[in-house]
N, CA, C and O of each residue as an XYZ file, in Angstrom:
452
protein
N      25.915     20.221     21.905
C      25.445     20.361     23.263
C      26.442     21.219     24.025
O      27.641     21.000     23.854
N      25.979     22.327     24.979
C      26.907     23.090     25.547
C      27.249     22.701     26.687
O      26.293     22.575     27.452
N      28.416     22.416     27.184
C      29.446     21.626     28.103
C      29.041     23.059     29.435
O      29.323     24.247     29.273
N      28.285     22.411     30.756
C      28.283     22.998     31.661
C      28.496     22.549     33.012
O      27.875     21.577     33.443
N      29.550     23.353     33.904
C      29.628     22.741     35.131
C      29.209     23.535     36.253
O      29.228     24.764     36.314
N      28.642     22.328     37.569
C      28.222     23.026     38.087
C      29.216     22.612     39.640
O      29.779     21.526     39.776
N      29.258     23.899     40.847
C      30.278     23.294     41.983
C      29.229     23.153     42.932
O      28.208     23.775     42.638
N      29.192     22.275     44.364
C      28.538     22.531     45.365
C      29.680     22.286     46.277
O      30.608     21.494     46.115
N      29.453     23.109     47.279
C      30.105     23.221     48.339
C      29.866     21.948     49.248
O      28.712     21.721     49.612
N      31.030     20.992     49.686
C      30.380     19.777     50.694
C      30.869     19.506     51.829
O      30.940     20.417     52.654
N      31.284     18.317     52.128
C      31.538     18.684     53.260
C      33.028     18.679     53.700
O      33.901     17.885     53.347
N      33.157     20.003     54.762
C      34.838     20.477     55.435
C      35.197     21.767     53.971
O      36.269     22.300     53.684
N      34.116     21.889     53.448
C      34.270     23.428     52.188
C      35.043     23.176     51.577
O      35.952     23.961     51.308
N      34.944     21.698     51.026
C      35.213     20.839     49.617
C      34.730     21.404     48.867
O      33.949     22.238     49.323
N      34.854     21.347     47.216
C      34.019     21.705     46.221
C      34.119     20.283     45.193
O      35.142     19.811     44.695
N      32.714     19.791     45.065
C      32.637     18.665     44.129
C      32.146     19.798     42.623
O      31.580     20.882     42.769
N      32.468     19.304     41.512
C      32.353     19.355     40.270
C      31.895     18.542     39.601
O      32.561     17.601     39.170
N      30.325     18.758     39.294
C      29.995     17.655     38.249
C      29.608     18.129     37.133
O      28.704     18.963     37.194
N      30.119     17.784     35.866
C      30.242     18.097     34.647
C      29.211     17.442     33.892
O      29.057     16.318     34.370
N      28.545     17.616     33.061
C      27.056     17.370     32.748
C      27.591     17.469     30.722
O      26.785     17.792     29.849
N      28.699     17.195     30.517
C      28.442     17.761     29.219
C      28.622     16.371     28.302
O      28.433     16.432     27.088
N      29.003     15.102     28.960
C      28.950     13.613     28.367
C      28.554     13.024     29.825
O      27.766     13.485     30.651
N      29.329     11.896     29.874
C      28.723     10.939     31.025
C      29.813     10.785     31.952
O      29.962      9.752     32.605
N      30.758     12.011     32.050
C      31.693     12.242     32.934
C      31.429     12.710     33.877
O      30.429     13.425     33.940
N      32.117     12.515     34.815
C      31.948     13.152     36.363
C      33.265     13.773     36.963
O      33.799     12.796     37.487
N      34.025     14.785     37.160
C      35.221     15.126     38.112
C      34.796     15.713     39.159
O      33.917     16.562     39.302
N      35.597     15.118     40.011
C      35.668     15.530     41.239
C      36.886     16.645     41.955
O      38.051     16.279     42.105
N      36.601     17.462     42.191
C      37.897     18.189     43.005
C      37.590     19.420     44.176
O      36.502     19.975     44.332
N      38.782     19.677     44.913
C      38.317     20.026     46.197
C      39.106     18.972     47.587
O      39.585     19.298     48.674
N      38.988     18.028     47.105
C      39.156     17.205     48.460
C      40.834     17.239     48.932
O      41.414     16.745     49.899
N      41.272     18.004     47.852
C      42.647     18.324     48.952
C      42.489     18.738     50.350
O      43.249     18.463     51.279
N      41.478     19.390     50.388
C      41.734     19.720     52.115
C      41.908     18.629     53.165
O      42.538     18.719     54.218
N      41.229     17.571     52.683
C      41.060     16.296     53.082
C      42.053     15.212     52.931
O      42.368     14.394     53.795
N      42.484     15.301     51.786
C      43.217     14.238     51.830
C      44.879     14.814     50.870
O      45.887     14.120     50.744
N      44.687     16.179     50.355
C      45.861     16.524     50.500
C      45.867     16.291     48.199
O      45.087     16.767     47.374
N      47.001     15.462     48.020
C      47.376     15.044     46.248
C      46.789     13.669     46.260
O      46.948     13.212     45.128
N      46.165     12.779     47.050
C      46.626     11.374     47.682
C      45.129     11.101     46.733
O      43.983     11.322     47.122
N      45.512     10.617     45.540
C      44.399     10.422     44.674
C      43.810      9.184     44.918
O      42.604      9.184     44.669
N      44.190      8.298     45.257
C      43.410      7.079     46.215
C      42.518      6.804     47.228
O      41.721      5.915     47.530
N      42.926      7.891     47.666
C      42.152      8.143     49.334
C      40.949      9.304     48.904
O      39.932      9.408     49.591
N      41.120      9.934     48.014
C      39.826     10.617     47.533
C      38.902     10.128     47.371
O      37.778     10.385     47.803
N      39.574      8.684     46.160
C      38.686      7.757     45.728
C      37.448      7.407     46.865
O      36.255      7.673     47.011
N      38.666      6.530     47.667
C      38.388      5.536     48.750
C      37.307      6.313     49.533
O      36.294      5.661     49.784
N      37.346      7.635     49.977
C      36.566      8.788     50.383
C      35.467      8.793     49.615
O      34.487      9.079     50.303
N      35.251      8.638     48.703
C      34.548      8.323     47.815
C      33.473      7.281     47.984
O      32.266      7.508     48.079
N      34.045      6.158     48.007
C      33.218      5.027     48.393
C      32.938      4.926     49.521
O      32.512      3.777     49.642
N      32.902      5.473     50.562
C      32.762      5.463     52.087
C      31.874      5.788     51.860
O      31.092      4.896     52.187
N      31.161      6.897     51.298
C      30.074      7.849     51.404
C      28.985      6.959     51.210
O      27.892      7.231     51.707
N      29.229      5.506     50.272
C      28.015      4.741     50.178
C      26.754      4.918     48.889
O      26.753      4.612     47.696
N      25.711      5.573     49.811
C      24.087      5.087     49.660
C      24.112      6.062     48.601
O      23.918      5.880     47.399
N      24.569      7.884     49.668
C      24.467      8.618     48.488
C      25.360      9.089     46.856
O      25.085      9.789     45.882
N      26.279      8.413     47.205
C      27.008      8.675     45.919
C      26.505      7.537     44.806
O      26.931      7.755     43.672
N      25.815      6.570     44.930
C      24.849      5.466     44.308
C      23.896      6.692     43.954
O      23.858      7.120     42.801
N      23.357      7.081     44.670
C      21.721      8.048     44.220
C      21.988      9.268     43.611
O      21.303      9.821     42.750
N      23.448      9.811     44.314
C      23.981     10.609     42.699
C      24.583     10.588     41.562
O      24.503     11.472     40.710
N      25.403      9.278     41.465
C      25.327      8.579     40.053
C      24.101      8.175     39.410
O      24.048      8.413     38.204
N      23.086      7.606     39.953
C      21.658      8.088     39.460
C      21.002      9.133     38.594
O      20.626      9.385     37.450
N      21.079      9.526     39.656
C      20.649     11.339     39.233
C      21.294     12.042     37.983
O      20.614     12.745     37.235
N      22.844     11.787     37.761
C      23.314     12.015     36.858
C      23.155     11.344     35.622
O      23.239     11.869     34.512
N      22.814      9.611     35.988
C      22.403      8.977     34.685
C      21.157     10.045     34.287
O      21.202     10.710     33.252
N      20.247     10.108     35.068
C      18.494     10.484     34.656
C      18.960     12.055     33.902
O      18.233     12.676     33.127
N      20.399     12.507     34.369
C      20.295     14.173     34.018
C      20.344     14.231     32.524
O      19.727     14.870     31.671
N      21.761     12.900     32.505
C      22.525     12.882     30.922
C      21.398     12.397     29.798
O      21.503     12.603     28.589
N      20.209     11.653     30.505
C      18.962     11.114     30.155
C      18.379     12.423     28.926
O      18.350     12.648     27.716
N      18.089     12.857     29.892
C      17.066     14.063     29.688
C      17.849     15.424     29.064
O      17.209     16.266     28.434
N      19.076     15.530     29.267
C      19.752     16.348     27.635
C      20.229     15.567     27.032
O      21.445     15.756     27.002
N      19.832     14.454     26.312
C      20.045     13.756     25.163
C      18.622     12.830     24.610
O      18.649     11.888     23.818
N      17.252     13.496     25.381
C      16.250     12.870     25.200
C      15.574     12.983     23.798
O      14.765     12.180     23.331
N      16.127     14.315     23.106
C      15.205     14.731     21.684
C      16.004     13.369     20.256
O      15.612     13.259     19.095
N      17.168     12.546     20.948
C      17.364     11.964     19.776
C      16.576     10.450     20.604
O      17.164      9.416     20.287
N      15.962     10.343     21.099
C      14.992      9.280     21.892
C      13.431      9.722     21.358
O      12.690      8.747     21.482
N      12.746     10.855     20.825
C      11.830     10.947     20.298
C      10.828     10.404     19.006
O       9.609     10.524     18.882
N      11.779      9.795     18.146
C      11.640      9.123     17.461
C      10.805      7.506     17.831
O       9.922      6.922     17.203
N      11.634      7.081     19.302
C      10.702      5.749     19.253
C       9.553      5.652     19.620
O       8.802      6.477     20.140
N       9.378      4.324     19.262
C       7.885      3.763     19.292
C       7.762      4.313     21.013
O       8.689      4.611     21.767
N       6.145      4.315     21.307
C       5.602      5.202     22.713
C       6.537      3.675     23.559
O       7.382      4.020     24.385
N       6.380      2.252     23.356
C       6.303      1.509     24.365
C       8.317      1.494     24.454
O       8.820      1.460     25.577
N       8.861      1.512     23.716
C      10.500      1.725     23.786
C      10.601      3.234     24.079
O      11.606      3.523     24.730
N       9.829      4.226     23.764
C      10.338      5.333     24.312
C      10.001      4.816     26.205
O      10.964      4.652     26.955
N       8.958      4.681     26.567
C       8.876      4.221     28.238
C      10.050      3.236     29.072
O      10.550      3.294     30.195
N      10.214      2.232     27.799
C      11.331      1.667     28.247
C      12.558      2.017     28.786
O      13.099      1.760     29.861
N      12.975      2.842     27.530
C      14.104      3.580     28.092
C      14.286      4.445     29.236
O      15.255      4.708     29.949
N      13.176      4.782     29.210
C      13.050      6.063     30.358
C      13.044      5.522     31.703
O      13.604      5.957     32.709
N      12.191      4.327     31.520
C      12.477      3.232     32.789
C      13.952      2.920     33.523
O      14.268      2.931     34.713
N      14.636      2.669     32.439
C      16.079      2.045     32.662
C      17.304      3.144     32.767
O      18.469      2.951     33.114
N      16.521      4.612     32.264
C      17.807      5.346     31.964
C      18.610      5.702     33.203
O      19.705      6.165     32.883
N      18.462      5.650     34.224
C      19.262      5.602     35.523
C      19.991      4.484     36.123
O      20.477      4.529     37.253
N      20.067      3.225     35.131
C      20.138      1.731     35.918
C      20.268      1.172     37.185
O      21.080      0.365     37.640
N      19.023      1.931     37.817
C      18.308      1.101     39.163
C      16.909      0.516     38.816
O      15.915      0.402     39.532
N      17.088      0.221     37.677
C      15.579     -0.757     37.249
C      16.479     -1.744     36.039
O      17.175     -1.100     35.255
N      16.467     -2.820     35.940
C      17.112     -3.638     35.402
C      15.382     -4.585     34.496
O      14.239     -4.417     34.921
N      15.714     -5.394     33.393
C      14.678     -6.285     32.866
C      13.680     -7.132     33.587
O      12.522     -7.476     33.349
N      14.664     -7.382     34.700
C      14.009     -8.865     35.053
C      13.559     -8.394     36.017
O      12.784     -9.277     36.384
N      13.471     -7.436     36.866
C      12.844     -6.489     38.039
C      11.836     -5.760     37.090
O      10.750     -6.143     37.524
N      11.641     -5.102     36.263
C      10.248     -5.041     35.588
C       9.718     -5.586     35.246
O       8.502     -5.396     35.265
N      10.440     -6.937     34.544
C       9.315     -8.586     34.662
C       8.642     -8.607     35.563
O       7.417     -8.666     35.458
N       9.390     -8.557     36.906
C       8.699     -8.945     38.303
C       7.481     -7.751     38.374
O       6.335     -8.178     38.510
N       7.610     -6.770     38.317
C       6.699     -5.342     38.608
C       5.627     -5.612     38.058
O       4.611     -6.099     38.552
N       5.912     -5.190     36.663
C       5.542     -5.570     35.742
C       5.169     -6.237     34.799
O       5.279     -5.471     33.841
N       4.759     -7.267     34.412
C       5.333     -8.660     33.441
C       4.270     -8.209     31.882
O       4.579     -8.392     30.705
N       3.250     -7.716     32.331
C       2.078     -7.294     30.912
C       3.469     -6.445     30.004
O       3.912     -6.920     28.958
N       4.086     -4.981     30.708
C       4.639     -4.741     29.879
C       6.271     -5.151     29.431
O       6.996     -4.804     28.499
N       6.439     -6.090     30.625
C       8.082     -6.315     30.043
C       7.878     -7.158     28.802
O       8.783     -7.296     27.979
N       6.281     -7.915     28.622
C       5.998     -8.461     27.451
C       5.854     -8.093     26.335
O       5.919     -8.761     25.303
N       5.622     -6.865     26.488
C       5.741     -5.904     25.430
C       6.378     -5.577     24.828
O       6.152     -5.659     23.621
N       7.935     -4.830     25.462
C       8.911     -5.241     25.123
C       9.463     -5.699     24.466
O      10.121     -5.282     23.513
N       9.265     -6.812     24.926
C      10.083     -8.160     24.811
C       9.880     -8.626     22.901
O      10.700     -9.104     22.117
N       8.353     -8.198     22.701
C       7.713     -8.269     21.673
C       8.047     -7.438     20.615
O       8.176     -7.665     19.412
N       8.156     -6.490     21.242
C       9.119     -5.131     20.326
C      10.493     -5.915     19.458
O      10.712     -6.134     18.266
N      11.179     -6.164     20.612
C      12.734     -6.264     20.647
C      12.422     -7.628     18.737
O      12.833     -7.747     17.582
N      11.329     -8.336     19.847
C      11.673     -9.406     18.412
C      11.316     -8.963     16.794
O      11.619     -9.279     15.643
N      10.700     -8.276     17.331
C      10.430     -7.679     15.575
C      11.245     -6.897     14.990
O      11.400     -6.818     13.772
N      11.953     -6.118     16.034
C      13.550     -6.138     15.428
C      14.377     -6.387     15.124
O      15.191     -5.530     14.780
């Protein structure tokens, strides 16, 4: 798989770096902000909240989908599965709830394995 990064400009003309070539993420840029002070980047980090949740997301669903051709192989109802979960903002027991016909399905799978 070919290792590619991409920069966006954010905010105060930061540059975030997210690296797409495993399930890594670096960040850099925020010296302007906070200088070497690798804590406070962090911490900067978690302030942001809602959206840095929905872009760890996004990045699960990315790493998803260039590593989907060794996921072709399964059965149609585990290939859906996965695809369900590959971002983990859908968990089992919340597609029970949604769902329950197919978390039974599933569920049915799993045992015959």
């Amino acid at each position: 798989m070919m290792s590619s990064a991409k920069a966006s400009l954010g905010e105060n003309g930061t540059h975030a770096w997210i690296c797409s070539a495993s399930s890594s993420m670096c960040m850099t840029g925020a010296e302007k902000e906070n200088g070497s002070d690798v804590p406070a980047t962090f911490a900067q980090r978690e302030r942001r909240g809602g959206a840095g949740t929905f872009q760890a997301a996004a990045m699960k669903s990315i790493l998803w989908y260039e590593s989907v051709d060794e996921r072709m192989p399964l059965e149609p109802v585990a290939f859906a599965y996965d695809y369900m979960m590959r971002a983990g903002r859908v968990d089992h027991e919340r597609l029970r709830r949604q769902n329950p016909e197919f978390a039974a399905r599933v569920e049915k799978l799993r045992e015959r394995a």
